[in-house]
C-alpha positions in Angstrom: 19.7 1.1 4.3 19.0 4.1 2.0 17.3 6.9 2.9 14.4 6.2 0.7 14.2 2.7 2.1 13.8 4.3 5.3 11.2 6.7 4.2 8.9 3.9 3.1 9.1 2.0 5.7 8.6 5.4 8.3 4.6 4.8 6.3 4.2 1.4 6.2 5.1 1.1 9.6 2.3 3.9 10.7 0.0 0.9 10.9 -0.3 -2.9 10.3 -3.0 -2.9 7.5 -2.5 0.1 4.8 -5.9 0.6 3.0 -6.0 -0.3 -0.4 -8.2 2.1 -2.5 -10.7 2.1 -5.5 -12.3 5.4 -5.6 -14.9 6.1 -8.3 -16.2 9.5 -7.1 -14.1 12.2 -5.6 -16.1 13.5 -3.8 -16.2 10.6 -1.7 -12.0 11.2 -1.2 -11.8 13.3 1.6 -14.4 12.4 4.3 -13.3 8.4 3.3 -9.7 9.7 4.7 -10.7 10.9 7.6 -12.5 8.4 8.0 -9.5 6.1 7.6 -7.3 8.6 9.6 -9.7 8.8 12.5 -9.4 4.8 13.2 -6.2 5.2 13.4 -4.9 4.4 9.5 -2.7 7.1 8.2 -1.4 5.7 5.1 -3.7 5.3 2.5 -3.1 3.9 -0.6 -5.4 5.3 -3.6 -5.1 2.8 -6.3 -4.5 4.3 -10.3 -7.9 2.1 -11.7 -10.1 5.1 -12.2 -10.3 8.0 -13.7 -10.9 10.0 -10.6 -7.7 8.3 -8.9 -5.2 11.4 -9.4 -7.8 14.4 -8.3 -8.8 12.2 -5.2 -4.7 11.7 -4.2 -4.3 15.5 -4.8 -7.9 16.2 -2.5 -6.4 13.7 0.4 -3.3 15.1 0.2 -4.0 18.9 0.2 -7.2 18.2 2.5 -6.8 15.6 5.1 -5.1 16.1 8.3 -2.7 13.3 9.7 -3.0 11.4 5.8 0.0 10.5 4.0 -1.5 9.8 0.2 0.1 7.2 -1.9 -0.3 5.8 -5.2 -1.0 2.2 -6.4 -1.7 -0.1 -8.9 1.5 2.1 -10.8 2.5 0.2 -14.1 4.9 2.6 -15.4 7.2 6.1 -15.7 3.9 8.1 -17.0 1.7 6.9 -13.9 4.5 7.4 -11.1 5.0 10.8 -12.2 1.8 12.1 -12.4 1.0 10.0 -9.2 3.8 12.5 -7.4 2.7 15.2 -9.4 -0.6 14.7 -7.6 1.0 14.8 -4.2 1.7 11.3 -3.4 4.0 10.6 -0.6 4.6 6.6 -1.4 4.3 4.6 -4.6 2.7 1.2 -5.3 3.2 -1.0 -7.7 1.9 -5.0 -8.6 5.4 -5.7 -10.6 8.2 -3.8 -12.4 9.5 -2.4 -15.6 13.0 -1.1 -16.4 11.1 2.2 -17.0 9.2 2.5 -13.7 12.2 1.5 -12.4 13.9 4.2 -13.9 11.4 7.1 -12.8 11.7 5.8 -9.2 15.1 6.2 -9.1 15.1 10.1 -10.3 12.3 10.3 -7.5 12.6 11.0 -3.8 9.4 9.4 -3.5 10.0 6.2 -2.6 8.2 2.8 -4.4 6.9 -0.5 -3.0 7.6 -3.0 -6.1 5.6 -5.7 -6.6 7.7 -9.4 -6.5 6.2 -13.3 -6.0 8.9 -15.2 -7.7 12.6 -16.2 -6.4 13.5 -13.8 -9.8 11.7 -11.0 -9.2 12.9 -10.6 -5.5 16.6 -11.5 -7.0 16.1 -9.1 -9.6 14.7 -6.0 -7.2 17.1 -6.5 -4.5 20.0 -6.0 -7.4 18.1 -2.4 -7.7 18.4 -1.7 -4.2 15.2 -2.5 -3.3 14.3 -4.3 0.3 10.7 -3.8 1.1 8.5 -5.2 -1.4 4.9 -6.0 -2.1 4.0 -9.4 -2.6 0.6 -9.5 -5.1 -1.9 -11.3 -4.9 -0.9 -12.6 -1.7 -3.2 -15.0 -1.2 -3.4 -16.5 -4.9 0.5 -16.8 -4.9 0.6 -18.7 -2.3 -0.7 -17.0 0.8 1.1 -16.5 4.7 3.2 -20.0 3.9 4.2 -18.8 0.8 6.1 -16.1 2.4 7.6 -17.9 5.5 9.3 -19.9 3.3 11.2 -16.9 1.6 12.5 -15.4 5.1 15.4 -17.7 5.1 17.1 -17.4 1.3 15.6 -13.6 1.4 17.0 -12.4 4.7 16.6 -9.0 5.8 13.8 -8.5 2.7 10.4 -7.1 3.8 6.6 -7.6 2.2 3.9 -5.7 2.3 1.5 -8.8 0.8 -2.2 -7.3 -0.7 -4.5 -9.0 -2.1 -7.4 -11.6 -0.9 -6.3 -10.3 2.9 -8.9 -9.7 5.1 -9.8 -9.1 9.1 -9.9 -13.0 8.8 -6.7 -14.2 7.7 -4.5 -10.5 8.1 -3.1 -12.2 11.7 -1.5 -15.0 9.9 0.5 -12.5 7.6 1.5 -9.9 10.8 2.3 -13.0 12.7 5.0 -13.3 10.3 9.2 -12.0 10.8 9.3 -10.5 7.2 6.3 -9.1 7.1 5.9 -5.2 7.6 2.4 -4.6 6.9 -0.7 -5.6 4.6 -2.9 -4.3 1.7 -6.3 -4.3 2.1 -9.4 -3.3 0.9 -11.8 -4.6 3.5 -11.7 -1.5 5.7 -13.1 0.4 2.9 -15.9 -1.8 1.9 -18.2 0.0 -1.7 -22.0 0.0 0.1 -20.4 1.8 3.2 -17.9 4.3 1.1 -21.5 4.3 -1.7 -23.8 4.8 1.8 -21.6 7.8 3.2 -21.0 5.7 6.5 -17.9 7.2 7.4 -18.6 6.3 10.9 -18.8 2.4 9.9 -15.4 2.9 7.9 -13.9 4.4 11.0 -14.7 1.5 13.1 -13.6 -1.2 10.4 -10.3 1.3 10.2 -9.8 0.8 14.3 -10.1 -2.9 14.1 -7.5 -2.9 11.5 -5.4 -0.9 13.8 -5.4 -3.5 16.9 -4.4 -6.3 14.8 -1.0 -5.3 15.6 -1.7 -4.7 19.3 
């Protein structure tokens, strides 16, 4: 296993749900961290879909105690660099390109590539790679999906995101192969919009004993 293999999966395995990110105001960055960090989830994925998305990675990561800032929703070299520019620990991303691909590789900041197909997890593992995300879980085929890749992919770990909630997040942890899930329920917009950090903390702790 390489060293940045092992790196990722030191934060992904902080916690059994890693929250997944949309954060319009930055202002709102730092108290929704500790928030997040105060029920227990560490990591904290801080997706690249606004324009506020780098200068709330650099306020959680210069600001908040106990967080380990990431990046996600990275489609290519320009965005992963700037992403670690900004102080992120861990990189996201839905698929891959030969030039994200690339930039990871002249990184020590490790990346969690997105794969569904047979292909893509082929085509990754021939890069080295053996913890993947798996987006959008649910659409692609959900927790069955998955199982069914343990046997020909043996030894590959998902992090699957997408249409996972407290609901259904069991069925995916339940799993061998998988490490941890994505999601954005912990975070929910009228509670970050409402400044109810409290509420976010207690949505954060139930996300933490889903892995008890």
């Amino acid at each position: 296993m390489s060293a940045k293999t092992e790196k990722l999966l030191s934060v992904l395995k902080l916690q059994p749900v890693v929250p997944v990110l949309i954060i319009e105001d930055v202002a709102h960055a730092v108290p929704l961290a500790r928030a997040l960090v105060a029920g227990g989830l560490k990591a904290i994925e801080i997706t690249m879909r606004t324009a506020a998305a780098l200068d709330a990675i650099k306020a959680v990561a210069n600001e908040v105690e106990g967080a380990v800032a990431g990046a996600g929703t990275i489609l290519n070299a320009r965005h992963f660099e700037q992403a670690v520019a900004a102080g992120s620990q861990f990189i996201v991303s839905p698929g891959s390109t030969r030039g994200l691909l690339d930039a990871a590789r002249e990184s020590d900041v490790p990346l969690l590539p997105g794969a569904v197909t047979s292909s893509e997890i082929m085509t990754l593992k021939e890069e080295g790679y053996d913890v993947l995300k798996f987006f959008p879980a649910e659409q692609a085929g959900g927790a069955n999906y998955i199982k069914s890749l343990a046997s020909p992919f043996a030894g590959t770990m998902f992090c699957p995101t997408g249409g996972i909630s407290l609901k259904n997040a069991k069925d995916y942890l339940s799993l061998p192969n998988i490490v941890c899930v994505g999601g954005s329920w912990v975070a929910p917009k009228e509670l970050v919009a409402g400044g109810d950090w409290a509420g976010i903390t207690k949505l954060a702790a139930e996300a933490c004993a889903l892995r008890g």
